[in-house]
C-alpha positions in Angstrom: -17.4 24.5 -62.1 -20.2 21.9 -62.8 -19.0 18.3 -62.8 -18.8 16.7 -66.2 -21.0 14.2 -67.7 -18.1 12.5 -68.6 -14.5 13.4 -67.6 -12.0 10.9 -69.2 -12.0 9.6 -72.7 -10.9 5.6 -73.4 -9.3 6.7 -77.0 -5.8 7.1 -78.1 -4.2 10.0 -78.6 -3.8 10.3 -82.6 -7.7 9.7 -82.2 -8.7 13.1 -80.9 -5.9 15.5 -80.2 -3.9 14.4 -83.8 -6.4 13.0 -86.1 -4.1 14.1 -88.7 -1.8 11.9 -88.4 -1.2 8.5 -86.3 2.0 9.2 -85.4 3.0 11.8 -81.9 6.4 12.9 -83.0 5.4 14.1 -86.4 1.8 15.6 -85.4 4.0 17.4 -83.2 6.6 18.8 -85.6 3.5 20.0 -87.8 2.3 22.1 -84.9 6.3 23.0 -84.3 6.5 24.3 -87.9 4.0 27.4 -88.3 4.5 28.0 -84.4 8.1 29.3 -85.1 7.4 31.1 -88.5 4.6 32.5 -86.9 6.4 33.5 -83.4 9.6 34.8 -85.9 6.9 37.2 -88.0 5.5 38.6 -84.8 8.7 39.5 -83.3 10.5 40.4 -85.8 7.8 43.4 -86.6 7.6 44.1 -82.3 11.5 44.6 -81.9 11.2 46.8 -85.8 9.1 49.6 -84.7 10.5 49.5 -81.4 13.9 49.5 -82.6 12.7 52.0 -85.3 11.7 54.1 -82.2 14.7 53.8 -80.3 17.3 54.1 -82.8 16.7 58.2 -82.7 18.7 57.9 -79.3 21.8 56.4 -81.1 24.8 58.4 -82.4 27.6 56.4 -82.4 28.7 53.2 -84.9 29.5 51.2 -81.5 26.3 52.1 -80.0 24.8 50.9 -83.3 26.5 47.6 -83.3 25.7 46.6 -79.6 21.8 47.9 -80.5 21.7 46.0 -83.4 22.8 42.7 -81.8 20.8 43.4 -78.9 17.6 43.3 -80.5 18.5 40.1 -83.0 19.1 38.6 -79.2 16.1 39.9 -77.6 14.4 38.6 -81.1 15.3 34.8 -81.3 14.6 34.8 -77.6 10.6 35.6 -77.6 10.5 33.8 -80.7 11.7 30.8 -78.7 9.9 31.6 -76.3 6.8 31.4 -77.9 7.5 28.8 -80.6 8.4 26.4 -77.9 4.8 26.3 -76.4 4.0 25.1 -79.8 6.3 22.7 -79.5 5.8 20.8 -76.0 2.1 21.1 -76.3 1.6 17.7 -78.6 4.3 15.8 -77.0 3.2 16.3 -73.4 -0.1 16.2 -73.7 0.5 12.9 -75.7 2.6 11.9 -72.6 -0.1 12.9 -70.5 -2.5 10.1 -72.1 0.2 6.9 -72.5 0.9 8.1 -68.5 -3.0 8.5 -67.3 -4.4 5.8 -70.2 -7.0 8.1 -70.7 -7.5 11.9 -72.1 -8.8 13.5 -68.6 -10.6 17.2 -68.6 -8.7 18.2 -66.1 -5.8 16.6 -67.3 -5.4 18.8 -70.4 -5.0 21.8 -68.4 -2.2 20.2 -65.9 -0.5 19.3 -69.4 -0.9 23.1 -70.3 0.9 24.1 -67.4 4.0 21.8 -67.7 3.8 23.3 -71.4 3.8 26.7 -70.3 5.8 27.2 -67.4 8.9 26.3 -69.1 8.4 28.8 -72.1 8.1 31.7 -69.9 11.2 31.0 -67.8 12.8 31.4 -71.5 11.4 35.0 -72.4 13.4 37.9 -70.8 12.1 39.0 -67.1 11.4 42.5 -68.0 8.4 41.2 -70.3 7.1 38.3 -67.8 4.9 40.8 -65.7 3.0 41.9 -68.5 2.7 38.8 -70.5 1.1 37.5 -67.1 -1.3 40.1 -66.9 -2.8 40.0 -70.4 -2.9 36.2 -70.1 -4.3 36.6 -66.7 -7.4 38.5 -68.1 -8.0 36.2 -71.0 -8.4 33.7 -68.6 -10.7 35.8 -66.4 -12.5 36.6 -68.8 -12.3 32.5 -70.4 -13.6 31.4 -67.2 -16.3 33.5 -66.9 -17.6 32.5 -70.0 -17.5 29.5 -68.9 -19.5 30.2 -65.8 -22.0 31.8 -68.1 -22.7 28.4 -70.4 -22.9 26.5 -66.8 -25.7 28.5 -65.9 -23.8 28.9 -62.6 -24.8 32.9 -63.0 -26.3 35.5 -65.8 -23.9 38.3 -66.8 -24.9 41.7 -65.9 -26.0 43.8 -68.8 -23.3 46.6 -69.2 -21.1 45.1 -66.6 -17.7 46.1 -68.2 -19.0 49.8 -68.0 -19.4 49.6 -65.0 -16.2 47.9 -64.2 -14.8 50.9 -66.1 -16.0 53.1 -64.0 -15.2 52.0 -61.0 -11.7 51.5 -62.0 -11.3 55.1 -63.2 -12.9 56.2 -60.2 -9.8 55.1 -58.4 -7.3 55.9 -60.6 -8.5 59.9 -61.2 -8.6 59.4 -57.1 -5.0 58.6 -57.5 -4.0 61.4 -59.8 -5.7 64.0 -57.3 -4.3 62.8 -54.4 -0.5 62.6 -55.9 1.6 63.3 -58.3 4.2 60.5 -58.3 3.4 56.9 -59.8 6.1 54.9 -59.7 3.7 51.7 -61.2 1.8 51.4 -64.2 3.4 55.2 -65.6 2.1 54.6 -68.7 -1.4 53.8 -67.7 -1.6 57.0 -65.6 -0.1 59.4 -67.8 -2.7 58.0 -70.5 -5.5 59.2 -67.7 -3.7 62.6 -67.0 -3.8 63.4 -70.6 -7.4 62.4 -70.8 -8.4 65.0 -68.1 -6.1 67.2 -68.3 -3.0 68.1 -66.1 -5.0 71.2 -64.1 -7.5 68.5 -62.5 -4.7 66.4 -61.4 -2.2 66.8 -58.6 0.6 69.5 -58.7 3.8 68.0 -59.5 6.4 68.8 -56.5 8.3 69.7 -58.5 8.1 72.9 -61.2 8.4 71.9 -64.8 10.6 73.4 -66.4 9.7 73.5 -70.1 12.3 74.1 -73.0 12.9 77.1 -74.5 11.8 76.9 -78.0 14.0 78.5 -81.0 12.3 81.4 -82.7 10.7 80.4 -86.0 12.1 82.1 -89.4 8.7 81.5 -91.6 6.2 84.3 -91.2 3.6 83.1 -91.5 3.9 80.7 -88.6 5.3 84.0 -86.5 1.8 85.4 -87.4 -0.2 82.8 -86.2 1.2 82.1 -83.3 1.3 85.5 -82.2 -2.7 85.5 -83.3 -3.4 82.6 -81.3 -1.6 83.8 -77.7 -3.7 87.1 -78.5 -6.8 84.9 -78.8 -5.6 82.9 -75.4 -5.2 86.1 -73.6 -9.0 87.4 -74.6 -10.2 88.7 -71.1 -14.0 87.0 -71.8 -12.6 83.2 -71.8 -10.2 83.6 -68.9 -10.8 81.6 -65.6 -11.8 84.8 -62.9 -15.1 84.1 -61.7 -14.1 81.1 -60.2 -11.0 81.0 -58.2 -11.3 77.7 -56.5 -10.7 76.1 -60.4 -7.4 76.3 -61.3 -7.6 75.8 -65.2 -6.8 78.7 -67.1 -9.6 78.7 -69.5 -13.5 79.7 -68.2 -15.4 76.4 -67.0 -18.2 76.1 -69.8 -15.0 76.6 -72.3 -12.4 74.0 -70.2 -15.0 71.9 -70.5 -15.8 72.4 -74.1 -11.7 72.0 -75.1 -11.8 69.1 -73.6 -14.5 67.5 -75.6 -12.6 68.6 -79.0 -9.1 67.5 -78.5 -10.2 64.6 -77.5 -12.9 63.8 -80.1 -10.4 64.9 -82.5 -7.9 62.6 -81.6 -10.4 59.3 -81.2 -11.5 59.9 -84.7 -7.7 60.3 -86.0 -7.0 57.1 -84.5 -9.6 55.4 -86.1 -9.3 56.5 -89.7 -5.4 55.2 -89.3 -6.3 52.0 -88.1 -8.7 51.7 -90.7 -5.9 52.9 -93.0 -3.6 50.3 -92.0 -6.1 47.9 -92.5 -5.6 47.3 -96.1 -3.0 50.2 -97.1 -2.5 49.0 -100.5 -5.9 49.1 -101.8 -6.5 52.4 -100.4 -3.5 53.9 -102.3 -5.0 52.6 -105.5 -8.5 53.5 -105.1 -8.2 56.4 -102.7 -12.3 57.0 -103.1 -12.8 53.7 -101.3 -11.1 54.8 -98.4 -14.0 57.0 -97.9 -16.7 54.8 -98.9 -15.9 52.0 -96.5 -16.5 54.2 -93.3 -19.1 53.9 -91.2 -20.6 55.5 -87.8 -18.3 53.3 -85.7 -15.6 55.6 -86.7 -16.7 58.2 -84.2 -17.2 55.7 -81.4 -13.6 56.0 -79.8 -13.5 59.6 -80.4 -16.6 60.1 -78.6 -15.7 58.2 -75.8 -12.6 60.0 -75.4 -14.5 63.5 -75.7 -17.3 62.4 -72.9 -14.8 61.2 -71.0 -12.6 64.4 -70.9 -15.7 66.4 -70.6 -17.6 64.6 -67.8 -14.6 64.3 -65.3 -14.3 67.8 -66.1 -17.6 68.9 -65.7 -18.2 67.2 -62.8 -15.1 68.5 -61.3 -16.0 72.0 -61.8 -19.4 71.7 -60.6 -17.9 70.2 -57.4 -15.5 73.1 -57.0 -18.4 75.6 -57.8 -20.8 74.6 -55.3 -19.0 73.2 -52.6 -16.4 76.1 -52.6 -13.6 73.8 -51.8 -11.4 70.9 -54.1 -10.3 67.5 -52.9 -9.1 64.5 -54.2 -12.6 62.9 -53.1 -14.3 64.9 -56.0 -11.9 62.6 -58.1 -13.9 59.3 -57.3 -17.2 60.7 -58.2 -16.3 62.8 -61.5 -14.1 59.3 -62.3 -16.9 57.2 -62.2 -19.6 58.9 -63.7 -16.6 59.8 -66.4 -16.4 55.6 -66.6 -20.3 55.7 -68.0 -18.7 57.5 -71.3 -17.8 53.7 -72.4 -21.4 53.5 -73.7 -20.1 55.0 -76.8 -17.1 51.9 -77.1 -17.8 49.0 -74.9 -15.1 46.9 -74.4 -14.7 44.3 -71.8 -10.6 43.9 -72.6 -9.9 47.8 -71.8 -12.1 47.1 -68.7 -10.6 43.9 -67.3 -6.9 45.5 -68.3 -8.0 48.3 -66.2 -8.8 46.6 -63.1 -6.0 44.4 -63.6 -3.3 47.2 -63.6 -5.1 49.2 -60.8 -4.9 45.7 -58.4 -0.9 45.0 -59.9 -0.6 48.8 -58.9 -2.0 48.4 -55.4 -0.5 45.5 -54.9 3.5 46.7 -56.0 3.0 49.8 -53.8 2.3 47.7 -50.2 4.2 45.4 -51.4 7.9 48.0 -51.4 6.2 49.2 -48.5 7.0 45.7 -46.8 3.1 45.4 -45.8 2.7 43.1 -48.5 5.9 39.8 -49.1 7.1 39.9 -52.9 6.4 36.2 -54.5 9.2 34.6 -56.3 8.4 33.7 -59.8 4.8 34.6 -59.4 4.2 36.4 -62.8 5.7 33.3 -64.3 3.8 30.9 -62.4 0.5 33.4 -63.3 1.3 33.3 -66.6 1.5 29.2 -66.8 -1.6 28.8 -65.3 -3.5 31.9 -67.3 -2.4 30.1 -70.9 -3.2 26.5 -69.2 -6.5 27.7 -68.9 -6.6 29.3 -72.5 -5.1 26.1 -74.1 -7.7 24.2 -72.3 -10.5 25.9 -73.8 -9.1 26.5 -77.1 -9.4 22.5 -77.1 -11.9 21.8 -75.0 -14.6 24.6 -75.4 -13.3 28.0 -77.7 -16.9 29.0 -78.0 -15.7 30.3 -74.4 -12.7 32.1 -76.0 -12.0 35.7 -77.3 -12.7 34.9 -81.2 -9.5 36.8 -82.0 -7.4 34.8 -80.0 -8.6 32.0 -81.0 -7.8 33.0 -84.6 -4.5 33.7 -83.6 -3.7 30.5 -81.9 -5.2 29.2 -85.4 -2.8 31.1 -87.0 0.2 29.8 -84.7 -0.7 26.2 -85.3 -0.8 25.9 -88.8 -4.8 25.7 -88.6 -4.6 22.4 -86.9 -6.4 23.4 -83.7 -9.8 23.8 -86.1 -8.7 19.4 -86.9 -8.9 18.4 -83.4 -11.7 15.6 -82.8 -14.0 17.6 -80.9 -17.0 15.4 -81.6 -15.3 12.6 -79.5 -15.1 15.4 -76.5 -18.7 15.9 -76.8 -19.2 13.4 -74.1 -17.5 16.3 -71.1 -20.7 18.1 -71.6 -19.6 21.1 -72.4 -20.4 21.8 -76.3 -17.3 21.2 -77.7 -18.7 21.4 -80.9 -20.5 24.6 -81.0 -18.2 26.4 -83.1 -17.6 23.3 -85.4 -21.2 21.6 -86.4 -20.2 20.5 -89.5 -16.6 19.0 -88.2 -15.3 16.8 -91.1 -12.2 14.6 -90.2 -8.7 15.7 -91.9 -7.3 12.7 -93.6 -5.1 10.7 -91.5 -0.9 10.9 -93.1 
């Protein structure tokens, strides 16, 4: 990082951080305000549809009881958790200043982290890892933004495609080589479904599927007995190639591939448009319609290529080299990675990479080649949000616009009141995202 032009400020507190009001304590208790509301709303839907999901598995009225107190528990908990950041963040970097008689750069982020590091010691251990890791690539991602407006390097064009790629590389590596995961499940059955279970590893064990009940309706009897008649057609069957194991014929594995999982890319987007504004789309159904666009297809399309790539890659391999290994997986995984040309996104890249290094990492580390750190995803997590808080005050032109809208949104808008003219002076355009700063009037 570039040294500052200027890295302390000689000006009280309430005259940058506060400006709207002169007092600490009750600048503070503003912020304190919307951070719990705020924290309580976001919970309070979190534990819903998860407790929605989970109450299925219930059956008795003691089970229900315990479930029920469980999750008001596990509620007021993360809300606390993450109200209390809003909390301590005024007072101690107020206590920071009267300590240090200054307001330091650097200062502001050691304040962060004696904000921080208590709040996650609050929230329940079974969250901490992943909190960690999603703050943990924000601030990647923060800092190299902030690398960027330094000049100390220029981003490569495409770069999170081809982070991508490399990431899925490994992991399709991974799948091919074996079929237990005991890290990161989630991530890898995502990734199994994506290619399909026939280029993957053979589990050790046989599935054994459920026997399903015989359907009354006719109509359903009929088409299902149509469609295993269509399955069994000897012209789409896998013969000529015996090295593939799929069961369908290569141009058509390929091909199915494509469509399920176009199909289901373009599904998710129309419900997340949906859910966008629910209401209005219920009264004027036709504008549902009318306010699509081509982006629509964009996650569909990188689902399809990528299904279809790895596979056609994979079979190609097979085909011409008359043999399968799990090396085929780096190759068709990577060029499968390129398919994020159709929905670039630098989160779903970072994440990736960050899950594949926590998944390398957990595996040495039960091996006992690696030494498990006490507390490290909660002093990760400290010093990730430090560094978010920083910028969020400092410089949030280096921010993910979303998050800062949602720190916004936690604060009661106050973050948008902070002075930043005054921290103009630290040479790093504090004001970029607020040239026509107006100051709130003092209570």
């Amino acid at each position: 990082m570039s040294v500052q032009s200027r890295s302390v400020l000689p000006y009280e507190c309430h005259q940058v951080l506060h400006p709207w009001h002169d007092n600490c304590i009750p600048a503070a208790w503003e912020l304190t305000k919307p951070a719990f509301r705020e924290s309580f709303k976001i919970y309070c839907v979190l534990y819903g549809v998860t407790g929605l999901i989970k109450l299925r598995k219930i059956k008795t009225l003691k089970e229900l009881r315990e479930f029920l107190t469980r999750l008001t528990y596990d509620t007021i908990r993360s809300t606390i958790f993450l109200g209390i950041q809003g909390f301590l963040f005024m007072p101690i970097c107020c206590a920071g200043r009267r300590i240090c008689g200054h307001i330091g750069y650097y200062n502001l982020y050691i304040d962060g982290i004696f904000c921080t590091l208590p709040a996650i010691l609050i929230e329940r251990k079974q969250r901490r890892g992943a909190l960690a890791l999603y703050m943990a690539n924000l601030a990647v991602e923060v800092l190299f933004k902030m690398g960027v407006q330094r000049k100390l390097y220029t981003p490569l064009h495409n770069g999170e495609i081809l982070l991508f790629s490399v990431a899925s590389a490994i992991y399709t590596y991974i799948l091919k080589t074996t079929s237990e995961h005991k890290h990161n499940t989630l991530l890898f059955s995502t990734i199994k479904l994506l290619i399909g279970k026939d280029e993957c590893a053979p589990p050790k064990e046989p599935e054994v599927l459920p026997i399903s009940k015989k359907k009354n309706n006719i109509y359903f009897a009929l088409f299902y007995k149509y469609l295993k008649r269509v399955q069994n057609w000897p012209q789409i069957q896998n013969r000529n190639q015996p090295i593939c194991k799929h069961k369908y014929h290569c141009f058509l594995h390929v091909l199915l591939g494509f469509a399920k999982r176009f199909s289901i890319g373009v599904l998710i987007q129309l419900l997340l448009h949906l859910t966008s504004s629910p209401l209005r789309f219920l009264r004027h159904p036709l504008l549902f319609f009318s306010t699509l666009n081509r982006n629509v297809f964009n996650l569909g399309k990188f689902l399809g290529f990528y299904s279809a790539i790895y596979r056609l890659i994979s079979c190609l391999l097979r085909n011409i080299l008359k043999y399968d290994r799990p090396e085929h997986g780096l190759l068709a995984g990577y060029l499968a990675g390129f398919s994020m040309l159709f929905f670039k996104s630098s989160t779903l890249a970072m994440y990736m990479m960050a899950k594949l290094i926590e998944t390398i990492y957990l595996k040495y580390a039960h091996q006992g080649k690696l030494p498990f750190l006490s507390y490290f995803d909660s002093i990760l997590y400290a010093l990730s949000t430090a560094l978010v808080f920083h910028a969020a005050l400092v410089e949030p032109q280096a921010m993910r616009p979303a998050y800062y809208k949602f720190l916004e949104r936690l604060t009661g808008g106050h973050f948008s009141q902070v002075n930043r003219p005054m921290m103009e002076c630290f040479g790093v355009c504090s004001t970029k995202l607020f040239p026509n700063y107006k100051l709130p009037l003092t209570k």
